[in-house]
C-alpha positions in Angstrom: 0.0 0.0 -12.5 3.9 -0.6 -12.3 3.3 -0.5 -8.2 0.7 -3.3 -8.8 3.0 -5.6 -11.2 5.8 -5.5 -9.2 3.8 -6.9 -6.0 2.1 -10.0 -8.4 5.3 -10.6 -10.0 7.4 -10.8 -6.3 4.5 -12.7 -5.4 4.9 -15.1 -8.2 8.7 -15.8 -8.3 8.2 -16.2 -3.9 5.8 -19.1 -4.9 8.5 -22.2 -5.8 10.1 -21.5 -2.4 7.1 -21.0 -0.2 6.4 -24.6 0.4 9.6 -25.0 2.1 9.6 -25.4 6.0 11.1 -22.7 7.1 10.3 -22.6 11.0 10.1 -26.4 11.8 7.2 -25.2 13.5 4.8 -27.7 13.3 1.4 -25.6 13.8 0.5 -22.9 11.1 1.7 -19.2 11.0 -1.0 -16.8 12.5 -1.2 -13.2 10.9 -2.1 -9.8 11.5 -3.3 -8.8 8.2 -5.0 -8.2 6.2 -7.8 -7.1 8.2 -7.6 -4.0 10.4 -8.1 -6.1 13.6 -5.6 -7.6 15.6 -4.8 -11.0 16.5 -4.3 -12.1 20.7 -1.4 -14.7 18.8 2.3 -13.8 19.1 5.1 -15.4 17.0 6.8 -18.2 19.0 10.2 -17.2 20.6 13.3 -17.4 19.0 11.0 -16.8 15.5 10.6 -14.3 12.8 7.5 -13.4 10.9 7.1 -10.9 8.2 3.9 -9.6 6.7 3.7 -6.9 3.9 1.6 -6.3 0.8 0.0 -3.3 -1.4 -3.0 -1.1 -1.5 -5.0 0.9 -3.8 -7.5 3.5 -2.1 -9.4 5.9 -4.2 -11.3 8.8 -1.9 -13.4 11.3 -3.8 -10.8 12.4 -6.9 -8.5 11.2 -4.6 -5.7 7.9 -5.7 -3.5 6.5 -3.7 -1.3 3.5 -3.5 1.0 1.8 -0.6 3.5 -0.5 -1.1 5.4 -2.3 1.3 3.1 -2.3 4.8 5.9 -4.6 6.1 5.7 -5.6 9.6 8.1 -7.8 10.9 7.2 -9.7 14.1 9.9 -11.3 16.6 9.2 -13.6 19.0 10.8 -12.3 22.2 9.3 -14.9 24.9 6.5 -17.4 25.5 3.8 -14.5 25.7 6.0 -11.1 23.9 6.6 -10.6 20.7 8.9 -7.5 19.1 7.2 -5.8 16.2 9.1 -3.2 13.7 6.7 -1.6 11.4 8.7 -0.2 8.3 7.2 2.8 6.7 5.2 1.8 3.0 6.3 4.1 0.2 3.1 5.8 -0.7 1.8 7.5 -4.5 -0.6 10.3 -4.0 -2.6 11.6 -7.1 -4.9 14.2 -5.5 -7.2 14.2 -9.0 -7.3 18.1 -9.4 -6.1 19.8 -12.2 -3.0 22.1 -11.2 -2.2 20.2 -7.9 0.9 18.0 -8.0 1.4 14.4 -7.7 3.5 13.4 -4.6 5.4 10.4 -3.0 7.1 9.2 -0.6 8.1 7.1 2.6 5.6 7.1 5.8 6.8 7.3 9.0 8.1 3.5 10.8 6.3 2.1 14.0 7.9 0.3 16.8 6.1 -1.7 19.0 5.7 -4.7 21.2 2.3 -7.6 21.6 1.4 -9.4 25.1 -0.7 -11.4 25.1 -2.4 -12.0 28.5 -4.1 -15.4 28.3 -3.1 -18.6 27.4 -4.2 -20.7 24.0 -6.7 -22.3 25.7 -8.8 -19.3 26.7 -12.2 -19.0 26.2 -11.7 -15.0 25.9 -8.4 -14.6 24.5 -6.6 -10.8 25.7 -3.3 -9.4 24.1 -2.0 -6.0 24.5 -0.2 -3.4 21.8 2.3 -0.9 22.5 3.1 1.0 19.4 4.5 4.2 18.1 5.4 6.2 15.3 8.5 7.4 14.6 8.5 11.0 12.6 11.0 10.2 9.9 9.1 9.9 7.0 8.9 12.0 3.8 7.4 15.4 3.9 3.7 14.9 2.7 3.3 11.3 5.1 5.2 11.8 8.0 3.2 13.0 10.9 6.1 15.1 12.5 5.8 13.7 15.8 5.9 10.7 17.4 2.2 8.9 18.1 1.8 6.6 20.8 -0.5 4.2 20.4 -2.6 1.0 22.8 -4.5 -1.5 21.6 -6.6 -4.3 23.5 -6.6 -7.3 21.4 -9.8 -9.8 22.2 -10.5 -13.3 20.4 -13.0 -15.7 20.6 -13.0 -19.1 19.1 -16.4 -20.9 18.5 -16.1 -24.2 16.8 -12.5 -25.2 14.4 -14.3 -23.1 11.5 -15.6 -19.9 13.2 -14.1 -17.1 15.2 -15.0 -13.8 16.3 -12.0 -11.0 17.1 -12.1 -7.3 18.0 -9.7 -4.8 18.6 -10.1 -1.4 20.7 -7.2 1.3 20.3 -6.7 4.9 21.6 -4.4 6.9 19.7 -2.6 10.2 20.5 -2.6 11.8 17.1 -1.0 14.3 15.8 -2.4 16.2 12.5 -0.9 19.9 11.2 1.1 19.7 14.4 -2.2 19.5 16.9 -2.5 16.8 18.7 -5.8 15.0 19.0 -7.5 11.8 20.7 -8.4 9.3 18.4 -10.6 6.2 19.2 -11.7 3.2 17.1 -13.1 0.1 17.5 -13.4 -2.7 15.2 -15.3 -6.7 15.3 -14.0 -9.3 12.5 -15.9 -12.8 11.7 -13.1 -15.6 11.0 -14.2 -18.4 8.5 -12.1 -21.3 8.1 -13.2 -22.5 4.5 -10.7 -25.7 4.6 -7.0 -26.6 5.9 -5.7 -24.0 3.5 -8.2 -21.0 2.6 -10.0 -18.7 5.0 -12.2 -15.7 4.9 -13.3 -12.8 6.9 -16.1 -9.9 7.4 -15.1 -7.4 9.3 -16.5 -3.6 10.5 -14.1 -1.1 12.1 -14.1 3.1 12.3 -12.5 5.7 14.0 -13.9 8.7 16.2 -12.1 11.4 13.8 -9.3 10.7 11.4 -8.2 14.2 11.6 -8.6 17.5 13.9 -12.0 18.5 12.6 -13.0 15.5 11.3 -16.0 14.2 12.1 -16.1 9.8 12.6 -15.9 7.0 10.1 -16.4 3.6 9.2 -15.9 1.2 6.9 -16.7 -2.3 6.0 -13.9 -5.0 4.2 -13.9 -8.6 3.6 -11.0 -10.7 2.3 -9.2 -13.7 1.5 -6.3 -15.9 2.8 -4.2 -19.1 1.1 -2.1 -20.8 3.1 0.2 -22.4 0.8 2.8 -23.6 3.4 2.6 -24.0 7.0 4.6 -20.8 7.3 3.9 -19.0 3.9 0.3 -16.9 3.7 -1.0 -15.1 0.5 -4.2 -12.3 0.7 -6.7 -10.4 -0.6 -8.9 -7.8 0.3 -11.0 -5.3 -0.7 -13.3 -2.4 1.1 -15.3 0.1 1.8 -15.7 3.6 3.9 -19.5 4.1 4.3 -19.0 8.2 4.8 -17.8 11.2 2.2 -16.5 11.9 -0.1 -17.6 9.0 -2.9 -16.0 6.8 -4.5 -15.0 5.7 -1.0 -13.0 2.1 -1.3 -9.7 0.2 -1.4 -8.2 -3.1 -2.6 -5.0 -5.3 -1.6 -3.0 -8.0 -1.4 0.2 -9.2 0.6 1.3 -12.5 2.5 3.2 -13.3 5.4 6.0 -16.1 6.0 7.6 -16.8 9.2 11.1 -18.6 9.6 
């Protein structure tokens, strides 16, 4: 509960200041969260955007909670953006009598997002080049690096509806084995008005683990923009496999300067 106050009350004293123009950009900030796909947008150059929030995920007997999942974005060029993933600190209650609580900071990502077609597109293509970088806490850090690709595709149907996907390959590492992870994803973009929007979205994974078997889950969410460059979210989901109670909740917001 303390994790979840501080995140509404930061979120609450950021409010008076959010409808400031910070960019003197004159078109709206586009974000990669809160859902899992990815945007084709990248942050103009010369610009800065930074996205973050919290999550609660309870698996099985499982809690957990993330704070932080900032990503800060930097416009490099016209079509590249730089992107510095710092790690979330993370509260683990594993639910079983005898085993210990534990916390701690997971491992950063650095990264970079091309995006191959211009705004105009009828299929819009970005790029991601990512890794991990093993220096988080014992307990979250994967203990080797894990390069990542991702091919970004968006389609936009009328001013109110959009479709996106995302396809990623993953060399993973888990117990110190590598493995090849794969997932896929598809997200429905709703814009209710000029300031709120909404999204359905379905993504999994081929394994999350060495011996795993695949998953998938289903989330939906909400967006306020309350400035041009200022975002506020919500979301909440769902994992359709083992072990149940299988879901998750958030919230975060972006703001780009």
């Amino acid at each position: 509960m303390t994790g979840r106050a501080l995140v509404l009350l930061g979120l609450l004293s950021a409010a008076p200041l959010a409808a400031q123009d910070f960019s003197g950009l004159p078109e709206a900030l586009d974000t990669d969260r809160p859902d899992f796909t990815e945007g084709t947008s990248t942050v103009p150059a010369g610009h800065y955007q930074l996205e973050g929030g919290y999550t609660f995920t309870r698996q099985g007997r499982d809690e957990s909670q993330s704070l932080g999942e900032l990503l800060l974005r930097i416009g490099v060029n016209e079509r590249v953006e730089a992107r510095l993933g710092i790690g979330s600190y993370d509260w683990d209650d594993p639910g079983i009598p005898g085993e210990r609580r534990i916390s701690g900071y997971e491992d950063p990502v650095l990264g970079l997002k091309i995006r191959l077609t211009p705004d105009d597109a009828k299929t819009k293509l970005a790029i991601l080049l990512n890794t991990t970088v093993p220096v988080g806490s014992d307990g979250f850090t994967a203990g080797d690096w894990q390069p990542e690709g991702k091919l970004a595709l968006g389609w936009d149907f009328t001013d109110r509806f959009s479709l996106a996907s995302t396809l990623v390959y993953t060399d993973a590492v888990d117990g110190g084995e590598r493995f090849n992870q794969l997932a896929a994803s598809v997200s429905a973009g709703f814009s209710l008005n000029d300031r709120w929007g909404s999204y359905l979205e379905a993504y999994g994974f081929s394994k999350e683990s060495v011996d795993g078997s695949a998953t998938t889950y289903l989330d939906t969410g909400l967006s306020y923009l309350l400035s041009k460059d200022v975002q506020f979210d919500v979301r909440v989901g769902a994992g359709l496999d083992a072990p149940h109670p299988n879901w998750y909740a958030g919230l975060g917001g972006a703001v780009r300067f």
